[in-house]
N, C-alpha and C positions, 0 to 999 in steps of 0.2 A: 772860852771860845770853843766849839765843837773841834773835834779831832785837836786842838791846841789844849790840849787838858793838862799833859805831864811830860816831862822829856825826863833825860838822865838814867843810870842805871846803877843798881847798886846802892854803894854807899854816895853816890850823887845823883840820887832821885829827887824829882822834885812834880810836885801836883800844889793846884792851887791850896790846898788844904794848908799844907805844908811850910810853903810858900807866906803866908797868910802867918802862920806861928812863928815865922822866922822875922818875917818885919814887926811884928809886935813886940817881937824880945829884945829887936835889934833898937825900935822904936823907946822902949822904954830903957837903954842903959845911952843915948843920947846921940848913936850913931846917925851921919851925916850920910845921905844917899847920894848917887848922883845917875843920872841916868843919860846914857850914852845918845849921843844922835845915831849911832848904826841903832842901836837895842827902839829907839822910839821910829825909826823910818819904818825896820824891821815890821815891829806891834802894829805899827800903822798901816802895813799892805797886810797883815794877817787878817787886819777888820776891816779891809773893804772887800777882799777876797771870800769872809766868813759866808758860808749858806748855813741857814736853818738858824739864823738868830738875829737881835735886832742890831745891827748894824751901828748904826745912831746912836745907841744907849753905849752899845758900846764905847765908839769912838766918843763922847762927852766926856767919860770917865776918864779917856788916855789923856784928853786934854786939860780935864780938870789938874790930873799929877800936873801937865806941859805949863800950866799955869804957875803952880808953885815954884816948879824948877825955874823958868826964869825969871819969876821975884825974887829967888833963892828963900825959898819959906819954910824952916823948919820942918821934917829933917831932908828937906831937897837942898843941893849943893848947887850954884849956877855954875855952867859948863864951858857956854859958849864960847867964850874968848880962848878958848884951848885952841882951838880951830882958826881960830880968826888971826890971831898971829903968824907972820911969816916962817919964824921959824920953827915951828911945832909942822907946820903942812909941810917946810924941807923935808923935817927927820922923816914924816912920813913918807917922802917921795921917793928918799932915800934907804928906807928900810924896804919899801913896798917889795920889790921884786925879788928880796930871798924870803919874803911873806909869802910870795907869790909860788916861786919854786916849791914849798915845803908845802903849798894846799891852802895856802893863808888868805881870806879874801878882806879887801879896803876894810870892810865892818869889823871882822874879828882885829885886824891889825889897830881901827881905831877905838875899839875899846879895849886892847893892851896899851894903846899909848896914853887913857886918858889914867887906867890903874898904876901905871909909871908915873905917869908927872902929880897923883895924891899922894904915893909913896916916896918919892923924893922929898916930898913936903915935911915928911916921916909920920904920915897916916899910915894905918895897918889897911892895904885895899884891897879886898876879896872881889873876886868876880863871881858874880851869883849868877852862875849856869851848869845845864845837864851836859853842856857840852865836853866832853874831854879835853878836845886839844885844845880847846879856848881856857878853860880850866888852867891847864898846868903852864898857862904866861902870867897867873896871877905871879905879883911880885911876893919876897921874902918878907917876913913880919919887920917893922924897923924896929931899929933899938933905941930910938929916941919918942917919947911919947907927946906931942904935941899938944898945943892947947887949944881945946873945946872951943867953933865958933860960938858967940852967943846968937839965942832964939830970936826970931821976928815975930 
């Protein structure tokens, strides 16, 4: 997407290029993605907002992933029920305002809470972004290795 090319800095740079070799590698050792409802609202006002490109082709594409995610189709994870639950939206109600204090907005808050409740499960759950402080809520690696869902 024009001016949406690359964020990050540093040793957390990221360009579609980049990006592109990461899920390939991640793709081929059998990792399970999942993709936040902030991270796809997000993508989704970037591409109606987009000038200088096609819009449409774009947006197909996001949907095309939005498809998989909620059939849960290899390597998309389905999400929704995180949310849909009462008491997942508590912890959030409840966390939100010292989120809020420290600069935290409802998206980055819920995409720490969705890298929590995989990591509780004792997935290892990276959060893949340029962003710093979004970055360092990823959780700690677990010490238990969990078992691989099977492919659809």
């Amino acid at each position: 997407m024009p001016k949406k090319d690359d964020c990050g800095k540093d040793d957390n740079y990221w360009d579609k290029a980049l990006l592109d070799v990461f899920i390939s590698e991640e793709e081929q050792k059998g990792t399970t993605f999942v993709l936040p409802l902030a991270s796809l609202i997000e993508t989704g006002n970037h591409i109606a907002q987009a000038k200088g490109c096609d819009r449409y082709k774009l947006a197909q594409k996001l949907t095309n992933i939005l498809s998989k995610v909620i059939d849960a189709r290899s390597p998309w994870a389905e999400f929704s029920k995180l949310f849909c639950e009462k008491e997942n939206l508590k912890k959030l109600v409840d966390d939100f305002p010292t989120f809020a204090a420290q600069g935290i907005g409802v998206g980055d808050a819920t995409i720490k809470q969705v890298a929590d409740y995989y990591s509780l499960m004792g997935y290892m759950a990276e959060i893949v972004t340029g962003d710093a402080g979004l970055k360092s809520y990823e959780p700690a690696k677990p010490t238990m290795i969990p078992r691989r869902r099977s492919k659809k």
